[in-house]
PAZALO-235689 format. One record per residue (C-alpha): x, y negated, z. Coordinates in steps of 0.02 Angstrom, whole numbers, plus 50000, padded with zeros to 5 digits. Layout:
ATOM     px     py     pz
ATOM      X      Y      Z
...
END
This chain:
ATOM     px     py     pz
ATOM  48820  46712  50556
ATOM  48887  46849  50659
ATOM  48960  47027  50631
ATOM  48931  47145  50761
ATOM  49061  47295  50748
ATOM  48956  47444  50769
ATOM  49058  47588  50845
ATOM  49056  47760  50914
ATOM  48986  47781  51069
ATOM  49116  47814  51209
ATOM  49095  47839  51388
ATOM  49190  47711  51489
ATOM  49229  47766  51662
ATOM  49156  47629  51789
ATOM  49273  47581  51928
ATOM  49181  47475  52064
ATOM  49296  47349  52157
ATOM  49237  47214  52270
ATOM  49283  47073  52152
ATOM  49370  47035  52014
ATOM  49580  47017  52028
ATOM  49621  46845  52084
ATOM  49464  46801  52171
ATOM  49384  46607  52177
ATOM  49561  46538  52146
ATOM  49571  46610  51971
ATOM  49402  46591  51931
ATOM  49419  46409  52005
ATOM  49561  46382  51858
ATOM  49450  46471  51728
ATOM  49271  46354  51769
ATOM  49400  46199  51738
ATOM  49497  46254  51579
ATOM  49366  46355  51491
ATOM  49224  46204  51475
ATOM  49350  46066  51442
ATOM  49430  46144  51299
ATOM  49252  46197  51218
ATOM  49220  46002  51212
ATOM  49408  45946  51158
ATOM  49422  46082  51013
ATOM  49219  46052  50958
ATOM  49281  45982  50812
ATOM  49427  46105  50763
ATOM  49294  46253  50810
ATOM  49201  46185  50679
ATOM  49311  46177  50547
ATOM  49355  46326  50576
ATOM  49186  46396  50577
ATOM  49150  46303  50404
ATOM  49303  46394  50326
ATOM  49263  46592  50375
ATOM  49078  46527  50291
ATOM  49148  46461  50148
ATOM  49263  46586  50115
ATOM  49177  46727  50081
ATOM  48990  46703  50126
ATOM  49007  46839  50258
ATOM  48977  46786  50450
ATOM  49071  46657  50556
ATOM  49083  46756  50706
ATOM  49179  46956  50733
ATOM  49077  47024  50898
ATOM  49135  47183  50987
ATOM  49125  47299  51115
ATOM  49269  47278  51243
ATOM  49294  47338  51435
ATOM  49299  47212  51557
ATOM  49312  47220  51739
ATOM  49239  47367  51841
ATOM  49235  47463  51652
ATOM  49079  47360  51629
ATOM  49063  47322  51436
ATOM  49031  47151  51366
ATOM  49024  47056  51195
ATOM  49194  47007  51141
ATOM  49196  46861  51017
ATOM  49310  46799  50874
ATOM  49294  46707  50740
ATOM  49323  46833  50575
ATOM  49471  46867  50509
ATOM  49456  47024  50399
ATOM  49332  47089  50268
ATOM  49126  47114  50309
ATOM  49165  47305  50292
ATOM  49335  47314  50384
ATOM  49282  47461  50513
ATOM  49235  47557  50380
ATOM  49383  47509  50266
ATOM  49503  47561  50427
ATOM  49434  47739  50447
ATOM  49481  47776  50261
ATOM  49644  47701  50266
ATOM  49658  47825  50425
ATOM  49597  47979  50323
ATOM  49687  47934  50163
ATOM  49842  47895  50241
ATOM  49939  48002  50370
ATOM  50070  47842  50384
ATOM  49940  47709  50431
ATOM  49857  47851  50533
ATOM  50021  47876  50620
ATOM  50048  47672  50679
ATOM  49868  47655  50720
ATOM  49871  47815  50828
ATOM  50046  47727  50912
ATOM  50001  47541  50928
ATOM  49818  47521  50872
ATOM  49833  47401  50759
ATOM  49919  47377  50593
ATOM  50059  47264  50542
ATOM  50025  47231  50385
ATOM  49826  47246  50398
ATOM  49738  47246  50222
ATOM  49605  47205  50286
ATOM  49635  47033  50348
ATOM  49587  46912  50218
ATOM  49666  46752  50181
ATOM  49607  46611  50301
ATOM  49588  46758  50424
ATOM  49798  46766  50424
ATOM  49818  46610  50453
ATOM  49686  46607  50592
ATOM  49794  46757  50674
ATOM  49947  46672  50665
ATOM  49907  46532  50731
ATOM  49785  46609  50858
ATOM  49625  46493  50818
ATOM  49538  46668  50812
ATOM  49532  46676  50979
ATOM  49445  46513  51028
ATOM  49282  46579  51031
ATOM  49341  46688  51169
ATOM  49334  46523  51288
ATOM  49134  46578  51305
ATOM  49176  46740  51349
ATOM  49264  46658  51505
ATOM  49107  46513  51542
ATOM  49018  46696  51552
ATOM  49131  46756  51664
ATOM  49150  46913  51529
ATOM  49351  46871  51515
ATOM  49491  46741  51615
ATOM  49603  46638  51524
ATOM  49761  46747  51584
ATOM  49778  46915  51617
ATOM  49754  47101  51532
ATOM  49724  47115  51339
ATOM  49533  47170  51324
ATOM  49545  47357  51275
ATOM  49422  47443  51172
ATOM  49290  47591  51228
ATOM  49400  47728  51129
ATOM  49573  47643  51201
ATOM  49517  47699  51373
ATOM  49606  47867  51352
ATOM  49764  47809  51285
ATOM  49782  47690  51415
ATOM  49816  47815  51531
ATOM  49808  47813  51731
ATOM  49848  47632  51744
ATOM  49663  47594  51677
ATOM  49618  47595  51856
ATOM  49709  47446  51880
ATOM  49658  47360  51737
ATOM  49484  47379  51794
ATOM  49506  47255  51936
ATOM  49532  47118  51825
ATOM  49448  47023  51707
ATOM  49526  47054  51539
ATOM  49623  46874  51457
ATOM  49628  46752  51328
ATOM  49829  46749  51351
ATOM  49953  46844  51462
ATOM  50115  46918  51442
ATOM  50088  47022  51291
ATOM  50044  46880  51227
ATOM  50219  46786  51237
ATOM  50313  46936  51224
ATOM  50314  46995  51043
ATOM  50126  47005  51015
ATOM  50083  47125  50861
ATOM  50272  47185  50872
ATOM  50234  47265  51041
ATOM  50170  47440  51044
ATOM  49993  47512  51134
ATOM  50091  47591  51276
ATOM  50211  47435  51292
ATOM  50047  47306  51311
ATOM  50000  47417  51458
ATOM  50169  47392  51541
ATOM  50156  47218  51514
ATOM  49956  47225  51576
ATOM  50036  47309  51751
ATOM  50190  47200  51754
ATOM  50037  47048  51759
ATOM  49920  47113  51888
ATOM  50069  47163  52019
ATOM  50164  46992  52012
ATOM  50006  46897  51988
ATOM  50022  46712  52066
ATOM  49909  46543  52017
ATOM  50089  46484  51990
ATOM  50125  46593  51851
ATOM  49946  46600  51767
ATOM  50008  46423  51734
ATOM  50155  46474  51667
ATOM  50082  46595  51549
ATOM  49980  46468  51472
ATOM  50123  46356  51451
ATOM  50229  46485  51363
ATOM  50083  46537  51260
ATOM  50079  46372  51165
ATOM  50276  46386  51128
ATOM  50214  46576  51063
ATOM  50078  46494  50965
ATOM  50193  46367  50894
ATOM  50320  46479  50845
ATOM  50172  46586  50761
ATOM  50259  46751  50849
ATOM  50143  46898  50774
ATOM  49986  46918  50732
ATOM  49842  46925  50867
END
């Protein structure tokens, strides 16, 4: 039922804060939204579960390695969108191709992805992937708003502002999120990350969250 991404390993740098960006307010706003929508979208998290089964035999669930707050590592789920064998598939597209080598290398994803499968599109685009994620915030792993969970091996490419990222707990949403989504490069998600954490208010977490259904509705991107 699940597929666990098994990587390189990678050193993440820990950076120890005293607690996570936005304190018991945030997490306050997290403990309410999180739980409630777990019981409201039961039914649609089935359905979708049924469908990544059905589709192709492989497993419901996409686990992976991600940095969280302090650098600490946790288990990052989704619900699968691309073939059993995409990691693999990805590092011979890299070798085989200097092009999709090249937009990796710059953004870290692909736009047009051949490894996403057919139901898995759809589940981008309209950004059902991603409900699993509300356990990773009961956990206390992520935070409904905030920065994009980055990857072991994205440490290095995110540059010096990685200290800052580590005082947050990485998001469901946020402004990368609203702003583009797959048509926003690596280095311009980070900008966005540190736009976040310096303005951050309650005020505009709510905001974000608003603006992220209009996003979803207008299917902006893939996720």
């Amino acid at each position: 039922m699940v597929l666990l991404e098994h990587l390189h390993s990678v050193d993440v740098p820990r950076i120890y804060s005293a607690a996570p960006f936005g304190g018991v307010v945030k997490r306050a706003l997290d403990v309410l939204i999180a739980p409630a929508a777990l019981i409201v979208l039961a039914p649609v998290m089935l359905a979708v579960a049924l469908a990544v089964k059905v589709q192709d035999g492989g497993p419901v669930l996409f686990v992976q390695r991600r940095v969280g707050c302090g650098g600490a590592e946790f288990k990052f789920l989704k619900y699968r969108t691309m073939v059993p064998d995409g990691a693999a598939l990805l590092q011979r597209l890299i070798q085989e191709n200097p092009e999709i080598a090249r937009e990796w290398r710059e953004n870290q994803k692909l736009a047009h992805d051949p490894r996403v499968t057919l139901i898995g599109g759809f589940l981008r685009r309209s950004s059902l992937d991603e409900l699993p994620q509300l356990v990773n915030v009961v956990l206390g792993d992520m935070s409904i708003v905030g920065p994009r969970p980055m990857l072991p091996e994205q440490v290095e490419v995110y540059g010096p502002a990685y200290e800052r990222y580590c005082r947050a707990r990485p998001r469901i949403t946020g402004l990368w999120q609203v702003s583009g989504r797959s048509e926003t490069s690596f280095s311009r998600r980070s900008d966005l990350d540190q736009a976040y954490l310096q303005a951050w208010s309650i005020r505009r977490d709510l905001l974000l969250i608003l603006r992220t259904f209009g996003a979803v509705l207008r299917q902006r991107g893939a996720c």
